[in-house]
C-alpha positions in Angstrom: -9.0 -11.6 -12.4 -8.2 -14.5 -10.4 -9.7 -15.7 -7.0 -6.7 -15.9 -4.4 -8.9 -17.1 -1.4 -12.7 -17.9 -1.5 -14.6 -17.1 1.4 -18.5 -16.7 1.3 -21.3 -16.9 3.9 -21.6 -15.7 7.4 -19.0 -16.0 10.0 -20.1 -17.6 13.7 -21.4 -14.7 15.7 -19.2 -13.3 18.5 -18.3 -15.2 21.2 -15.8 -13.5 23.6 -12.3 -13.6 23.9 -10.1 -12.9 20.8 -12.2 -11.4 17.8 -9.7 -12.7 15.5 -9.5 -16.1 16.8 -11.9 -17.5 13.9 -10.7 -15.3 10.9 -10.6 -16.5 7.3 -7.2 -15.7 6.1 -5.0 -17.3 3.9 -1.5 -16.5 2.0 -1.6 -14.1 -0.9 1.1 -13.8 -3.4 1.0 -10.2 -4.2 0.6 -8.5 -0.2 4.8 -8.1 -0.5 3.9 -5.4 -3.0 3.2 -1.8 -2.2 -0.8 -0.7 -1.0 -1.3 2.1 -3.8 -4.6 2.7 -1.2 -2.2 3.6 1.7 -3.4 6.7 3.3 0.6 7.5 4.2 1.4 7.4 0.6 -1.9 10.3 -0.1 -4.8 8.2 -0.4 -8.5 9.2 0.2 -11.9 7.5 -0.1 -13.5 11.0 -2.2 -16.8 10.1 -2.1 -19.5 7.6 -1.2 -23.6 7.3 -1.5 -23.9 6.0 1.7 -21.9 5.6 5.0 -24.7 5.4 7.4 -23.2 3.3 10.0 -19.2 4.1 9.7 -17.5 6.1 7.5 -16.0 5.8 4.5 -12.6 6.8 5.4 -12.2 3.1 7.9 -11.3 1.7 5.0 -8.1 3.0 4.5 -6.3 2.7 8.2 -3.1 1.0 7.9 -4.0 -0.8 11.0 -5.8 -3.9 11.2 -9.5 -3.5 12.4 -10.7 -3.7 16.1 -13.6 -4.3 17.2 -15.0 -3.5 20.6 -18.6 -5.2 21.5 -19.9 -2.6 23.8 -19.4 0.3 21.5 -22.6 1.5 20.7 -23.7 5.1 19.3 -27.6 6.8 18.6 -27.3 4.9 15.2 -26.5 1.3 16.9 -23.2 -0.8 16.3 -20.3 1.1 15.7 -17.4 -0.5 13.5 -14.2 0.2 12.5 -14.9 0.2 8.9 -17.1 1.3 5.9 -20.9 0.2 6.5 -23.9 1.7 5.1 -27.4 1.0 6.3 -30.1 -1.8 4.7 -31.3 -1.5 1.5 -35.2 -2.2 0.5 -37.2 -2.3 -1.9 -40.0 -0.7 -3.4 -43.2 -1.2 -1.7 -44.4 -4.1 0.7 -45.1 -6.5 -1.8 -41.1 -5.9 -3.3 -39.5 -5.6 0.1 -36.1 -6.8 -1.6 -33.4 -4.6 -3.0 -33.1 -5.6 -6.9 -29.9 -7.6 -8.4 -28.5 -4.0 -10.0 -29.0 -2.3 -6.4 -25.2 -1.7 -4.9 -23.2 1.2 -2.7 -20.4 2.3 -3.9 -17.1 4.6 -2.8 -14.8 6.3 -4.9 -11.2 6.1 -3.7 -7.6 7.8 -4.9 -5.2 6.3 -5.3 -2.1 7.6 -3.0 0.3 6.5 -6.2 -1.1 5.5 -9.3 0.3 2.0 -10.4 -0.4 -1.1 -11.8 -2.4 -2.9 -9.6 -1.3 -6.5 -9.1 -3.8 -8.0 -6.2 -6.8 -6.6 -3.9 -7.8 -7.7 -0.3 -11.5 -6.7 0.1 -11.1 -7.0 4.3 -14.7 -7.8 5.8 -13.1 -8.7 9.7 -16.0 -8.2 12.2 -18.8 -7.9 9.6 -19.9 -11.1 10.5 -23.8 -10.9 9.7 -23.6 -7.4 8.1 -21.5 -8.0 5.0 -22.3 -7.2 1.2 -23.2 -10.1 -0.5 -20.6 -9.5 -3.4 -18.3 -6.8 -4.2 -16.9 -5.7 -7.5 -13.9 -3.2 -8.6 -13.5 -0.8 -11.6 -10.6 1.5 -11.8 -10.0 4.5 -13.8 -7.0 7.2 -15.2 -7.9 10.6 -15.1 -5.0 12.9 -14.8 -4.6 15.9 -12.3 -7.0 16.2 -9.4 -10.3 14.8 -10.6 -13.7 16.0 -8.3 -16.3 13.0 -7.8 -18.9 14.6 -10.0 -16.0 14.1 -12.7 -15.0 10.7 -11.8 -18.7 10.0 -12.4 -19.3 11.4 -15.8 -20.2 9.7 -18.5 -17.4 9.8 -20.6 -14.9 8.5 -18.0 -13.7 5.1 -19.0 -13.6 2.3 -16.2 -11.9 -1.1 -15.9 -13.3 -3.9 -14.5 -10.3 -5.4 -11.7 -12.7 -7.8 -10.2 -16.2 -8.6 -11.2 -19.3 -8.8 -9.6 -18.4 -12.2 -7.2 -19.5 -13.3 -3.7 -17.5 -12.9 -0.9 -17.8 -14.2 2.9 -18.1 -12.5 6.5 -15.0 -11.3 9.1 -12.7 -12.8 5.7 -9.7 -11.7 3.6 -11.1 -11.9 0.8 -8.2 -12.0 -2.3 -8.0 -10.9 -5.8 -5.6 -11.3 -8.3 -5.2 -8.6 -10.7 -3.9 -9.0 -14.5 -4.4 -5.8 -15.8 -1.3 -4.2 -17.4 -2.4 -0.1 -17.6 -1.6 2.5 -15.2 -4.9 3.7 -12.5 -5.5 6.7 -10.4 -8.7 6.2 -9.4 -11.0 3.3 -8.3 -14.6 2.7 -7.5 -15.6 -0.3 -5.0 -19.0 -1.6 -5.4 -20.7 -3.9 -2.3 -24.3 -5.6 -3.6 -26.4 -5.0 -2.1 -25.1 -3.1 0.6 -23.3 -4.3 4.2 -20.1 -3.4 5.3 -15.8 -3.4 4.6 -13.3 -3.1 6.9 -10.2 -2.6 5.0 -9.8 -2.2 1.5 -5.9 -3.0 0.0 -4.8 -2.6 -3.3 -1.4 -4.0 -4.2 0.6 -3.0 -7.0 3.6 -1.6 -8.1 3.8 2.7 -8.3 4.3 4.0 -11.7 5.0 7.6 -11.3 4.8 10.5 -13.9 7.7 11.0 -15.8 7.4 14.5 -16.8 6.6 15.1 -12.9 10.0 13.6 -12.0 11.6 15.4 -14.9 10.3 19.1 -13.5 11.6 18.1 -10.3 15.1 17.5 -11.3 16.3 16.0 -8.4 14.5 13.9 -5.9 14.1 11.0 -3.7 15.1 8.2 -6.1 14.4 5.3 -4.2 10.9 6.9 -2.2 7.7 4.7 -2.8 5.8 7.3 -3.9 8.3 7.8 -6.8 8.3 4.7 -7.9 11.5 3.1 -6.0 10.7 -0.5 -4.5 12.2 -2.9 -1.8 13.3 -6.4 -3.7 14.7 -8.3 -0.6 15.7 -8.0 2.9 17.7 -10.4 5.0 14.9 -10.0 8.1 11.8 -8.9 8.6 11.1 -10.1 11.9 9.5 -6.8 13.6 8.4 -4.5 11.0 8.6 -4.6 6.7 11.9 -2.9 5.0 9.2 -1.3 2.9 8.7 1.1 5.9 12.1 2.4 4.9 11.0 4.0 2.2 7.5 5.7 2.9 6.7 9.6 3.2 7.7 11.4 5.7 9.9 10.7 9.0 9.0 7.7 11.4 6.6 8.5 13.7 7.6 6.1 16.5 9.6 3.1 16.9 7.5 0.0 14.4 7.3 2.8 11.8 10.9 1.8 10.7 12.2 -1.1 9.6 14.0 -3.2 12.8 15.3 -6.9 12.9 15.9 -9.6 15.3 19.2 -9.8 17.5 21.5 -11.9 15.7 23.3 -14.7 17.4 26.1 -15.1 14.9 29.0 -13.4 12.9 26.9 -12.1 10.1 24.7 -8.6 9.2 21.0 -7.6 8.0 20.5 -6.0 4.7 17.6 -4.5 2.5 18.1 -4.4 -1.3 16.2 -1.7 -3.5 15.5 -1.3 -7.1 15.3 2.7 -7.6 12.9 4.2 -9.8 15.1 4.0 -12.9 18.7 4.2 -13.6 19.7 7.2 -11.7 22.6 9.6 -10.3 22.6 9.6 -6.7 24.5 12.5 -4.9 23.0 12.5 -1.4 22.4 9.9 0.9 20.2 10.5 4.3 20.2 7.6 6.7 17.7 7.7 9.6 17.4 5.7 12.9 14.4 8.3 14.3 13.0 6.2 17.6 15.5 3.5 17.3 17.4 4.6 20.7 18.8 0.9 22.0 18.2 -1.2 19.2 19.6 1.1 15.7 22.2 -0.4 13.7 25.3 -0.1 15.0 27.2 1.1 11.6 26.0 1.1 7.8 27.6 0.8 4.5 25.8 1.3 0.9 26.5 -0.2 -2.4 24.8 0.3 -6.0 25.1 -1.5 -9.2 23.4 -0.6 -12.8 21.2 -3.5 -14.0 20.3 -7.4 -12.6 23.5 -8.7 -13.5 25.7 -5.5 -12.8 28.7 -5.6 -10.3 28.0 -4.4 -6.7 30.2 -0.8 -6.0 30.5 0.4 -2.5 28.9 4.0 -2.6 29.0 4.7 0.9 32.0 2.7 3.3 30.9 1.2 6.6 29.9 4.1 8.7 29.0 4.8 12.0 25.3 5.5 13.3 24.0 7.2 16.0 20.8 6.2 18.1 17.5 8.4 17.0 19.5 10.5 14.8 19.1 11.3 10.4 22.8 11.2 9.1 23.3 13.3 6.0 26.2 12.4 3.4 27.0 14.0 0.3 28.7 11.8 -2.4 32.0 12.8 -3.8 30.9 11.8 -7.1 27.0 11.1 -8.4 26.7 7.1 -8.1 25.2 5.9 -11.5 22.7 2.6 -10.7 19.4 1.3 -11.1 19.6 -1.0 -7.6 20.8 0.0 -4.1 21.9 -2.7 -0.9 22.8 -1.1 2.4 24.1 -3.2 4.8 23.6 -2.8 8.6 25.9 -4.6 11.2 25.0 -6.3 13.2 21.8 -6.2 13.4 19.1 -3.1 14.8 17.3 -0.8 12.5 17.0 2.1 10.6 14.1 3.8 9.7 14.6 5.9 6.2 16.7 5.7 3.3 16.7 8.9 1.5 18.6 8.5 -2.1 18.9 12.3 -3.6 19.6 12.3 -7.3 18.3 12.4 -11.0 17.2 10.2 -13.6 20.0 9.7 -16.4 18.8 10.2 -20.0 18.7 6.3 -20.4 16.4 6.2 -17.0 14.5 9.1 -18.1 13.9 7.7 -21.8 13.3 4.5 -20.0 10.8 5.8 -17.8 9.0 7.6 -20.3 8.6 4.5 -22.3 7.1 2.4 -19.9 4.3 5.3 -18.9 3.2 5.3 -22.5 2.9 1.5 -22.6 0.5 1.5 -19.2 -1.1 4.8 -21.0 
């Protein structure tokens, strides 16, 4: 584990106007990478021994945190985020909590990966804070209950350490830790509060899973596909292209600026392994005067393979999910589509199988992370 950022003590208290105005941020290499803790890709926080003050499940909004100074409730302040209450001690002569006290949450993982960075998010905890926070993560197949996760013969992995961390912060981790996890359990010392909690990785799915299904979405997050480049990302990620589910309203896609010259925008995908695609669905839900005007698709097999045109220059509707079945599989491990001029769309859907190289491929890596 690597400190990305450093930021301890308290913030300034609150002073009006824009709550984010004094926020400690800074660049962090892995935040392009998928959040294996994003609540759209089947996330939870299972369990927690305190959430006095705001709930566990805060942590987990894809949003970034508000913060409104007048709300108040029968229990005092309430934030948007995970906060339990103050810890004492013993008796009056030992008011303080001990070094081992902590709170802790259990959370799922909405794909389990290989996590590559986390961004313990204190914004708006200003004086209210833990002290330090520290990470373990776990692999327990199926769908573990929190009195299993806490048994004593489940095996956890220390991601970041016991260190200190600062008030209304991004607070960043680097992770080097090459195994696959499900399951992780965040630990605040002595107690205080988090806003967000991201963990950045890349999804490695279950092989035999993928296998059973036959055919599936081979460039979906949750199976493992993953965006490697996009010409613009101006108003929302290209990742958005390939989360669960439809968009929900127009930022939920993927949309670029208005181009000013001759040229076109463009997202480029590595699928989850060399595949067969049949079936391509292209979706501009809630893109009504700003969806790409026409798209074409291409695949390749490997880094260095040639670029084949799988799907010619097409036109798209406004608001609409086009459905096109192949005339013959398209055999690849990377996809491009290419939108002209400019606009949006806001899924990719790639139906298709693993080959048997993919598939023994595949199966490979999951024992290696195993």
């Amino acid at each position: 584990m690597t400190g990305i950022s450093r930021f301890t003590g308290d913030a300034s208290p609150y002073g009006g106007g824009d709550p984010y105005a004094d926020y400690r941020t800074a660049d962090l290499p892995f935040t392009g990478l998928v959040d294996l803790a994003d609540r759209r890709l089947g996330a939870g926080v299972i369990a927690a021994n305190d959430e006095f003050f705001a709930e566990r499940e805060n942590m987990l909004k894809p949003e970034p945190a508000e913060f409104d100074p007048e709300h108040f409730g029968h229990k005092g302040k309430i934030m948007d985020g995970w906060e339990t209450r103050r810890r004492r001690g013993v008796s009056a002569t030992e008011p303080h909590p001990t070094d081992d006290d902590h709170d802790w949450a259990l959370v799922r993982l909405g794909a389990p990966g290989v996590v590559r960075g986390i961004v313990v998010d204190t914004a708006h905890f200003r004086g209210n804070y833990p002290q330090a926070v520290s990470v373990e993560a776990t692999s327990v197949a199926g769908s573990p209950s929190p009195e299993a996760l806490l048994a004593d013969d489940v095996e956890w992995t220390t991601l970041v350490p016991r260190t200190a961390i600062g008030g209304h912060a991004a607070n960043g981790f680097a992770v080097d830790a090459e195994r696959r996890f499900t399951h992780l359990r965040v630990k605040q010392h002595p107690d205080g509060g988090i806003a967000r909690l991201r963990v950045y990785g890349e999804v490695a799915p279950d092989p035999e899973w993928l296998g059973v299904l036959g055919t599936f979405d081979v460039v979906a997050l949750e199976n493992g596909g993953r965006v490697e480049d996009a010409s613009d990302r101006f108003y929302s990620p290209a990742t958005n292209t390939i989360q669960p589910g439809r968009s929900r309203k127009m930022d939920d896609g993927w949309e670029t600026r208005r181009r000013r010259d001759k040229g076109n925008d463009w997202i480029r995908y590595q699928l989850v392994e060399q595949s067969a695609i049949r079936a391509v669905e292209i979706d501009t839900a809630y893109l009504k005067g700003n969806s790409a005007g026409w798209a074409a698709l291409s695949s390749r097999d490997g880094e260095d393979g040639d670029w084949t045109e799988v799907l010619p220059r097409t036109r798209l509707q406004p608001d609409t999910n086009h459905r096109f079945v192949l005339p013959e599989p398209a055999v690849g491990t990377h996809v491009r589509i290419d939108i002209y001029p400019d606009g949006g769309i806001s899924r990719l859907r790639l139906f298709g199988s693993l080959t048997a190289l993919g598939a023994k491929r595949l199966a490979a890596r999951h024992d290696q992370l195993n």
